[in-house]
DSSP file (Angstrom, degrees, kcal/mol; ACC not computed):
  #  RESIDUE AA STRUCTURE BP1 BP2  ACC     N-H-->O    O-->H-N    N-H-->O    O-->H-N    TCO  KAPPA ALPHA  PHI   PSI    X-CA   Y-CA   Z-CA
    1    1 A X              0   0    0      0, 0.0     2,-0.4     0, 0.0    24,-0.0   0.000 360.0 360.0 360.0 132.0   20.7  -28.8   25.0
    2    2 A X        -     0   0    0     96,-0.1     2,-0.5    22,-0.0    24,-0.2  -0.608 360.0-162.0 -79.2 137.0   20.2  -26.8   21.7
    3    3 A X  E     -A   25   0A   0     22,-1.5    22,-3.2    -2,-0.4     2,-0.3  -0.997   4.2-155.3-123.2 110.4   22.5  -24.3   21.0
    4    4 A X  E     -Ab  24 109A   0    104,-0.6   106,-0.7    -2,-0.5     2,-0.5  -0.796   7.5-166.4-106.8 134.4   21.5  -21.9   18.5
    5    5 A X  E     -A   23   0A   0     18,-0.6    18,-1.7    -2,-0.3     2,-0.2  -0.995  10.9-154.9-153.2  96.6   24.5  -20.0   16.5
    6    6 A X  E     +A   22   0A   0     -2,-0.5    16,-0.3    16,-0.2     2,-0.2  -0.791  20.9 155.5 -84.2 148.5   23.6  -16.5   14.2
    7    7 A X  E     +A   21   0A   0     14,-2.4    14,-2.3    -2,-0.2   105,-0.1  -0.992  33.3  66.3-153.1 175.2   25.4  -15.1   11.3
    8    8 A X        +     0   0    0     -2,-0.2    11,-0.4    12,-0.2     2,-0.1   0.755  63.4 129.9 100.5   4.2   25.2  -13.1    8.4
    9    9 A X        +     0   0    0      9,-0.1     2,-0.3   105,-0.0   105,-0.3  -0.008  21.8 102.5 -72.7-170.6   24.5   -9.9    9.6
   10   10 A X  B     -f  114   0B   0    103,-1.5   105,-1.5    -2,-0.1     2,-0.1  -0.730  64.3 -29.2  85.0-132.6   26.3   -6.3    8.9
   11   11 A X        +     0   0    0     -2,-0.3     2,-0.3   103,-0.2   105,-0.2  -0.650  59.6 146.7-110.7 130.6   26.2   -3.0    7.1
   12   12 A X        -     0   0    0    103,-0.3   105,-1.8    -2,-0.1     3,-0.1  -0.960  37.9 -99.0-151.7 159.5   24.4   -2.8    4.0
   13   13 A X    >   -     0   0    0     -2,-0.3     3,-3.8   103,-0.2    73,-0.3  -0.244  40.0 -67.5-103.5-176.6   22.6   -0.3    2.6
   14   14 A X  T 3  S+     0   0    0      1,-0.2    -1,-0.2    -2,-0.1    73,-0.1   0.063 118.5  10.9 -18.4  89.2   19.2    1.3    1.8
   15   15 A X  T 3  S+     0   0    0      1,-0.4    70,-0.3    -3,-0.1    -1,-0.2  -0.182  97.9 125.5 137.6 -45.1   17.5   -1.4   -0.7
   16   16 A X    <   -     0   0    0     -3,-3.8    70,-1.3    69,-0.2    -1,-0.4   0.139  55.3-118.6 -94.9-157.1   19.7   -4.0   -0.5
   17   17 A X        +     0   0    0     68,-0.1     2,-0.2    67,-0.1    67,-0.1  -0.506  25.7 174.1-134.6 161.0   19.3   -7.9    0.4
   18   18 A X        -     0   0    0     63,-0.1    65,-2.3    -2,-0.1     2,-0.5  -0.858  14.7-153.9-164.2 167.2   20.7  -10.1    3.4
   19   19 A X  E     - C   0  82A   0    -11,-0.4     2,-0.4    -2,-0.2    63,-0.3  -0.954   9.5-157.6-123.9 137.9   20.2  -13.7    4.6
   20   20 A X  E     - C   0  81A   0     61,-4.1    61,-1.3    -2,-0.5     2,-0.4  -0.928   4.3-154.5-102.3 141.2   20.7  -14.7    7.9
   21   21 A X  E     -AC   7  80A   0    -14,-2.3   -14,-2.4    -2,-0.4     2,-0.5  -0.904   4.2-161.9-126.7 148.9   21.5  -18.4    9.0
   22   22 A X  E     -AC   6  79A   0     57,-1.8    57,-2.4    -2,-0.4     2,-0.4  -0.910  11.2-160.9-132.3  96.1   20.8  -19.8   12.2
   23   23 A X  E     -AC   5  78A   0    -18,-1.7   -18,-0.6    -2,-0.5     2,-0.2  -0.663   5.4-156.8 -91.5 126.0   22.8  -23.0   12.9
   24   24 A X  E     +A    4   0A   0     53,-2.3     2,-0.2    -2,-0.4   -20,-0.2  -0.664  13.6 176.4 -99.2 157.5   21.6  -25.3   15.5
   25   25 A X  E     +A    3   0A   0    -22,-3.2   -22,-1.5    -2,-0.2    52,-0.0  -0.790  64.8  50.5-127.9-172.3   23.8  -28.2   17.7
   26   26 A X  S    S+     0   0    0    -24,-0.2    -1,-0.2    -2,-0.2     2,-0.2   0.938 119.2  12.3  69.6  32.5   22.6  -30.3   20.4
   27   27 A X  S    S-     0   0    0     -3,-0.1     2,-0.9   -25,-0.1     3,-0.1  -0.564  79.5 -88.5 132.3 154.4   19.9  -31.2   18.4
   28   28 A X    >   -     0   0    0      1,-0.2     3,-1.3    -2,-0.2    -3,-0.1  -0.787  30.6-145.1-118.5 123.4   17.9  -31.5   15.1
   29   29 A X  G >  S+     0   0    0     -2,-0.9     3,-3.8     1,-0.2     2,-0.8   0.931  87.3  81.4 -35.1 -48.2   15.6  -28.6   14.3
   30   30 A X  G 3  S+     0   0    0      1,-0.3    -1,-0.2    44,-0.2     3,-0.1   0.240  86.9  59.2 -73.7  33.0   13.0  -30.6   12.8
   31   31 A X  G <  S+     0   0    0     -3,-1.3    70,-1.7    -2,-0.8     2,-0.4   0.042 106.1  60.6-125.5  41.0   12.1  -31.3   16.0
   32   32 A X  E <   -H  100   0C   0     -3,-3.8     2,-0.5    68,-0.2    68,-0.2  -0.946  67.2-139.1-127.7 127.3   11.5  -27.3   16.6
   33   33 A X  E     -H   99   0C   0     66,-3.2    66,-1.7    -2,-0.4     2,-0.5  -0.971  36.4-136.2 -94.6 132.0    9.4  -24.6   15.1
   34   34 A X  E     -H   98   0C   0     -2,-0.5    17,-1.2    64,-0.2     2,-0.2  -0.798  22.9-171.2-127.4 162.5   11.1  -21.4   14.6
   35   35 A X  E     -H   97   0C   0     62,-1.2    62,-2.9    -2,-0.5     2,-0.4  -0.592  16.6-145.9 -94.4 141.7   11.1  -17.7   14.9
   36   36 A X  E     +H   96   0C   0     13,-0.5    12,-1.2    -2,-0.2    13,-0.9  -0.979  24.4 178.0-102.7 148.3   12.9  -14.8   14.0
   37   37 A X  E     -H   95   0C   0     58,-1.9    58,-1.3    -2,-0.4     2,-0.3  -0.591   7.8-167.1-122.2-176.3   12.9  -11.7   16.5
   38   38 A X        -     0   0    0      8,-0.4     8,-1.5    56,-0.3     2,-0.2  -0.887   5.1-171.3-145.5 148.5   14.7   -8.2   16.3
   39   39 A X        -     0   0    0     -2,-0.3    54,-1.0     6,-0.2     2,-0.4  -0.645   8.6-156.1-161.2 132.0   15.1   -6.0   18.9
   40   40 A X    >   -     0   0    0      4,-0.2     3,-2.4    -2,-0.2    52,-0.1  -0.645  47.7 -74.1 -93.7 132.5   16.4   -2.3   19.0
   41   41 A X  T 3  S+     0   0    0     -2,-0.4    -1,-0.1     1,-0.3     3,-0.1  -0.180 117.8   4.8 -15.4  91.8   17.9   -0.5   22.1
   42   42 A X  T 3  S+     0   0    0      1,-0.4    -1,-0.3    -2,-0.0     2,-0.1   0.292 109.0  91.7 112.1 -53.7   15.1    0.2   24.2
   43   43 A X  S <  S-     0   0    0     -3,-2.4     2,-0.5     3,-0.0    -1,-0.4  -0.428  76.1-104.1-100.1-177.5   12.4   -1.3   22.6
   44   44 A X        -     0   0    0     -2,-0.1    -4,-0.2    -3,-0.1     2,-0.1  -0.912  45.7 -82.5-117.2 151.6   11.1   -4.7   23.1
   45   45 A X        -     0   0    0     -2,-0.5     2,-0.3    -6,-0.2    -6,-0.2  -0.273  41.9-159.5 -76.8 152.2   11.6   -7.8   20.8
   46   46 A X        -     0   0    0     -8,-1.5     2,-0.7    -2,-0.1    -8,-0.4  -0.960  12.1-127.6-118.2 115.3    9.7   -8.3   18.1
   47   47 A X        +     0   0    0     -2,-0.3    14,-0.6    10,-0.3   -10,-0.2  -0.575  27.6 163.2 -54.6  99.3    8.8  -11.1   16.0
   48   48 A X        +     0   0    0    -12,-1.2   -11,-0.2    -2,-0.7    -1,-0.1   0.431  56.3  12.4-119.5  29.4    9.1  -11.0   12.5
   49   49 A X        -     0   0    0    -13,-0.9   -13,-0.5    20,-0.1    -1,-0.2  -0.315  54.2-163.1 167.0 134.0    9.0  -14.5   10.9
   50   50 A X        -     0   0    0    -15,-0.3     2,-0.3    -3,-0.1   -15,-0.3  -0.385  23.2-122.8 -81.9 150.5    8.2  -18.0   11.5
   51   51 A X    >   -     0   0    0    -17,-1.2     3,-1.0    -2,-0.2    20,-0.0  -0.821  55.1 -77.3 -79.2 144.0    8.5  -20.9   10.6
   52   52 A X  T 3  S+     0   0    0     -2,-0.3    -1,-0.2     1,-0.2   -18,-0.2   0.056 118.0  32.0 -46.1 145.4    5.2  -23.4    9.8
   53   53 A X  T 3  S+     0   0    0    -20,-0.1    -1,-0.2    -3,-0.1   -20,-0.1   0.591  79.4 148.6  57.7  12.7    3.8  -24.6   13.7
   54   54 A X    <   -     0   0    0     -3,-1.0    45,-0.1   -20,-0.1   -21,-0.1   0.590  28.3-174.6  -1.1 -88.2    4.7  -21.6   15.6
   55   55 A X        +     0   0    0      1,-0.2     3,-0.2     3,-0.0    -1,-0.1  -0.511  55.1  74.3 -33.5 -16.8    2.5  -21.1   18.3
   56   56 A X  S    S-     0   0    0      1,-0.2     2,-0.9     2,-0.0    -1,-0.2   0.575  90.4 -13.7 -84.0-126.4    3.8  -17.8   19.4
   57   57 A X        +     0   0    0     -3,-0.1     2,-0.5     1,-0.1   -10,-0.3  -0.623  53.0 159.3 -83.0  89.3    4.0  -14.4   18.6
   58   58 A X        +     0   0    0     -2,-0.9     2,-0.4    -3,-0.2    -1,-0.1  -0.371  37.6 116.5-119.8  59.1    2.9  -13.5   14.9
   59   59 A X        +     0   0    0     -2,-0.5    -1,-0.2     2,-0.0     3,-0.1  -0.588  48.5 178.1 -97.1  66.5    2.1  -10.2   15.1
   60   60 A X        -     0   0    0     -2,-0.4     2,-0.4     1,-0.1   -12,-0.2  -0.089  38.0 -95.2 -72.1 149.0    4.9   -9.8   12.7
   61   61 A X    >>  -     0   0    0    -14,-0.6     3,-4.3     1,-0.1     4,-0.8  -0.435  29.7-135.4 -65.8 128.6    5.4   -5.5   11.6
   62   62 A X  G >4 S+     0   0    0     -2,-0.4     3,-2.2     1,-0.3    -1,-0.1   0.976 103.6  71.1 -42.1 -50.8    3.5   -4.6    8.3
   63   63 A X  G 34 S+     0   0    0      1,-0.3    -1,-0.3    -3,-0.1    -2,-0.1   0.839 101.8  36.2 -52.8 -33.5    6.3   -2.9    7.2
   64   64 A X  G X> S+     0   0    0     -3,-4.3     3,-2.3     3,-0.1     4,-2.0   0.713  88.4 120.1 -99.6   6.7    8.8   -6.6    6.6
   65   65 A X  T << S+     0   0    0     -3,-2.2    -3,-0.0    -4,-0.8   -17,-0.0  -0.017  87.0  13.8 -30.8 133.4    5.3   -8.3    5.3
   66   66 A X  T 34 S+     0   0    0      2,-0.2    -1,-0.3     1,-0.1     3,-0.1   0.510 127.3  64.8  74.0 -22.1    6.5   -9.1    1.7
   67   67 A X  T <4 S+     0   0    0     -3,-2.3    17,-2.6     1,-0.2     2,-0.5   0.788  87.4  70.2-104.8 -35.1   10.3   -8.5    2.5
   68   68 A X  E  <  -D   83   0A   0     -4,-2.0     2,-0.4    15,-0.2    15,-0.2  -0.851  58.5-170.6-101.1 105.7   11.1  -11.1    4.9
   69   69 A X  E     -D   82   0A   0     13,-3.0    13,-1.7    -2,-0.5     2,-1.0  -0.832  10.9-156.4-121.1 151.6   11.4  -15.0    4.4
   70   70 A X  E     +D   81   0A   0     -2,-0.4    11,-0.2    11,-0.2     2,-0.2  -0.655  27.2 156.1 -89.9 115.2   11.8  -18.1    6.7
   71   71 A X        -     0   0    0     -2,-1.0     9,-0.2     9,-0.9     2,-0.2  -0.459  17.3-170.3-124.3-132.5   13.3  -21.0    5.3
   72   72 A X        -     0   0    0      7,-0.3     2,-0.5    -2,-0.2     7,-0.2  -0.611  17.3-153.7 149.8 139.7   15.1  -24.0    6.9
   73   73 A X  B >>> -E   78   0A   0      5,-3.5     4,-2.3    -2,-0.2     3,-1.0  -0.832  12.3-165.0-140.6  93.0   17.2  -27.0    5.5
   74   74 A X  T 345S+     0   0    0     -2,-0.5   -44,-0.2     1,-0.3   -45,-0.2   0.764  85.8  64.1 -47.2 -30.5   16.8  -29.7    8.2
   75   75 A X  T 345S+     0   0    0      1,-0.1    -1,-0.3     2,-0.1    -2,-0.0   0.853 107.7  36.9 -60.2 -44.2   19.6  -31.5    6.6
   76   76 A X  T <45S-     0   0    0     -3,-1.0    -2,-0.2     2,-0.2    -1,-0.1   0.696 109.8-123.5 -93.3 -29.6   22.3  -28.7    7.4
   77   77 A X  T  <5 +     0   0    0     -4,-2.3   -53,-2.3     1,-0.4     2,-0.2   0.918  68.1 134.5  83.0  34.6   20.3  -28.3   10.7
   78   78 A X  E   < -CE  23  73A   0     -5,-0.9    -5,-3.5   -55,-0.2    -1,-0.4  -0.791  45.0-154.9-143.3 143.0   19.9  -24.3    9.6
   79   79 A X  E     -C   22   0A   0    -57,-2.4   -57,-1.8    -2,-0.2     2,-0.3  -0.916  13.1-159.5-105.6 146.0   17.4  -21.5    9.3
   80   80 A X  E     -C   21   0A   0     -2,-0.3    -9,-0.9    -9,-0.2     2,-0.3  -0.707  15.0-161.6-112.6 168.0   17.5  -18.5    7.2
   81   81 A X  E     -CD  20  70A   0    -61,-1.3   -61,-4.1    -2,-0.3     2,-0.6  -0.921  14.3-159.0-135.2 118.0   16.0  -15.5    7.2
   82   82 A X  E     -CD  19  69A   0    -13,-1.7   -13,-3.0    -2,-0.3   -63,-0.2  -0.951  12.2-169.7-118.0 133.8   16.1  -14.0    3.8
   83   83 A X  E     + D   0  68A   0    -65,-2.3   -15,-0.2    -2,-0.6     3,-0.2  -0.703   6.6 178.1-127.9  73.9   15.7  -10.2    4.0
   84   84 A X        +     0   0    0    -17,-2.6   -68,-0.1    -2,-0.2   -69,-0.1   0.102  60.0  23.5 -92.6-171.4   15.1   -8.0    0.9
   85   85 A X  S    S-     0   0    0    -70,-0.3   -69,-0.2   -71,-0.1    -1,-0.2   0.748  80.2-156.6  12.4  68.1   14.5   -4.0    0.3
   86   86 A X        -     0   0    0    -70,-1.3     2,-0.3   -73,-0.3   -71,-0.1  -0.015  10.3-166.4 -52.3 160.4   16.3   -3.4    3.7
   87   87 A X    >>  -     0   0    0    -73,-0.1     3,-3.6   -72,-0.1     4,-0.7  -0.971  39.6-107.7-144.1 145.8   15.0    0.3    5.1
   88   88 A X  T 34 S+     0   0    0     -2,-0.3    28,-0.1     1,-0.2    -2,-0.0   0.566 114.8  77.5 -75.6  22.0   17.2    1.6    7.9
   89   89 A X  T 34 S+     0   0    0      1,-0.1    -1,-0.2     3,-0.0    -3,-0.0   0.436  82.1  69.4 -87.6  -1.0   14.1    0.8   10.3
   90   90 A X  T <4  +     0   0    0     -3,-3.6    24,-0.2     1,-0.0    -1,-0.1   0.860  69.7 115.2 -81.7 -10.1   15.2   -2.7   10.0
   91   91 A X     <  +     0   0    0     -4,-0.7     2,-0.3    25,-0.2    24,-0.2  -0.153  38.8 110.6 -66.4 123.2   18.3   -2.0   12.1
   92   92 A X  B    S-G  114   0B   0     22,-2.0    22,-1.8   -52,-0.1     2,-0.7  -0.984  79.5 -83.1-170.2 161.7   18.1   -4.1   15.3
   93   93 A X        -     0   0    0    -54,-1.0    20,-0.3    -2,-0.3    -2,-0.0  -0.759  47.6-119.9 -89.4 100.5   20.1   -7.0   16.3
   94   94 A X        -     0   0    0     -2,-0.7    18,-0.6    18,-0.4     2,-0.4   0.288  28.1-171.9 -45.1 135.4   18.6  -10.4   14.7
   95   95 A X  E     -H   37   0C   0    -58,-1.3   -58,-1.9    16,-0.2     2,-0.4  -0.988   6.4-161.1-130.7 112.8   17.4  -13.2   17.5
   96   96 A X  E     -H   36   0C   0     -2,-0.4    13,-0.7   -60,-0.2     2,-0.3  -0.918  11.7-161.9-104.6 166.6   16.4  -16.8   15.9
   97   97 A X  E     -HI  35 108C   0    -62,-2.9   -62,-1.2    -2,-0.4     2,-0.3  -0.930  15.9-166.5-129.1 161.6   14.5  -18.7   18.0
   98   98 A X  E     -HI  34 107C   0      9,-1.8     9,-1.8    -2,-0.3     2,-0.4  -0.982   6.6-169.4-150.1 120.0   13.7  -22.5   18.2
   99   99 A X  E     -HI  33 106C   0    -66,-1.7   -66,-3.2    -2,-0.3     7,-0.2  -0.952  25.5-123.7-129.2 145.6   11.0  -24.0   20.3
  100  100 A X  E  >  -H   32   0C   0      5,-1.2     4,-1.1    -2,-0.4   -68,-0.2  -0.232  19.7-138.8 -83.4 147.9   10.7  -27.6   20.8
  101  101 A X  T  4 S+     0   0    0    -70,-1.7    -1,-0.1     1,-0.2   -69,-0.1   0.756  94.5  41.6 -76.1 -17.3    7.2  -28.8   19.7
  102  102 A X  T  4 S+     0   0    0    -71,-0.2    -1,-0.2     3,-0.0   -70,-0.1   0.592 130.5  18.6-101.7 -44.6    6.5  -31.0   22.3
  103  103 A X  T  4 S-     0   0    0      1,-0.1    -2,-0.2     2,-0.0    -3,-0.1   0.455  88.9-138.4-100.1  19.6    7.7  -29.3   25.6
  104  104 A X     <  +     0   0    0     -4,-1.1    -1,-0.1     1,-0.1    -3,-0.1   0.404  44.9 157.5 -11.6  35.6    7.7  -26.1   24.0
  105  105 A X        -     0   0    0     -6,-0.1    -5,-1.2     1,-0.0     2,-0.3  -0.159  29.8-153.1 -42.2 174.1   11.2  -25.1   25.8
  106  106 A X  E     -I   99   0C   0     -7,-0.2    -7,-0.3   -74,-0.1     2,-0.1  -0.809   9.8-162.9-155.4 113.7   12.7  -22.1   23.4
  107  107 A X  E     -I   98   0C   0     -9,-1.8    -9,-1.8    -2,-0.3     2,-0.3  -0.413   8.7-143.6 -81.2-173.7   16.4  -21.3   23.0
  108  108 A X  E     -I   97   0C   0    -11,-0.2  -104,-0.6  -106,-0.2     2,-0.2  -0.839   3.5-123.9-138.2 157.5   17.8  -18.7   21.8
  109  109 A X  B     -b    4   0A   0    -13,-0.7  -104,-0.2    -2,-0.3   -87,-0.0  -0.573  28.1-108.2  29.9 127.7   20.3  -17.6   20.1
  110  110 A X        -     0   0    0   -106,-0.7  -105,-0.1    -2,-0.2   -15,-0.0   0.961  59.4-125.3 -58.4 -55.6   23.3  -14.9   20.4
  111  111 A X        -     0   0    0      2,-0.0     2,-0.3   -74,-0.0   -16,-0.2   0.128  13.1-130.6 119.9 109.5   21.7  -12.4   18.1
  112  112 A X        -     0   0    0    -18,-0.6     2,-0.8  -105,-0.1   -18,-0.4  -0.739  27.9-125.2 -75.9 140.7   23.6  -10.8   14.5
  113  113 A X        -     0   0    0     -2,-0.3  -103,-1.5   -20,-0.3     2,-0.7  -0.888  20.7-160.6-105.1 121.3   23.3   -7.0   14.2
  114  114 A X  B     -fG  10  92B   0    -22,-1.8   -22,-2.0    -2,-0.8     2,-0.3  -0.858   8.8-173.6 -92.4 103.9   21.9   -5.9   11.1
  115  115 A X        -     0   0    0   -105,-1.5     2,-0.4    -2,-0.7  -103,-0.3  -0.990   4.7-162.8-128.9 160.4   22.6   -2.2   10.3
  116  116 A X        +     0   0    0     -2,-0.3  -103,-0.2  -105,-0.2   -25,-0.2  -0.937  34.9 116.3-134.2 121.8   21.0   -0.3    7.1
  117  117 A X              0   0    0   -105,-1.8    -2,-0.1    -2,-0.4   -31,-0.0  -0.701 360.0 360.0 166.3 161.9   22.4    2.5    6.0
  118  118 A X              0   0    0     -2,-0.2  -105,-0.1  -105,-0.1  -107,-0.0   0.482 360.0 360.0 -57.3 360.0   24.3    5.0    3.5
């Protein structure tokens, strides 16, 4: 069973950069495509970047278009999310998500909270 592990979240302010990693066990990513989600208090989660062979939900928000990148280093068995010019609409708690390519199960992840602000 994949066990998905965030970190790399906390306070930073207006402008500035953070990466988020998502370490899997139970299992080698590269047999996963994955997502990052958000989701605020209230609202419903939201997709905002993938990894290549997704199928799922890529209505990503204009607004992290340009800000937000997916990488992954299958060797370390990790995803990133590299997150630049933060705005404090980005503040939401960070989800990755990993769906298997053949059976498309999807874990999940505990979630990092990402706040932006002064």
């Amino acid at each position: 069973h994949l066990q998905l592990v965030e970190s790399g979240g906390g306070l930073v302010q207006p402008g500035g950069s953070l990466r988020l990693s998502c370490v899997a066990s139970g299992g080698t990513l590269d047999r996963y495509a994955i997502a990052w989600f958000r989701q605020v208090p209230g609202k419903e989660r939201e997709a905002v970047s993938c990894s290549s062979g997704y199928d799922g939900n890529k209505n990503f928000p204009q607004s992290v278009k340009g800000r937000f990148t997916i990488s992954r280093d299958n060797a370390k068995n990790t995803v990133y999310l590299q997150m630049n010019s933060l705005k404090p609409e980005d503040t939401a708690v960070y989800y990755c998500n990993a769906k298997h390519i053949v059976s498309q199960f999807e874990n999940w992840g505990q979630g990092t909270l990402v706040t932006v602000s002064e």
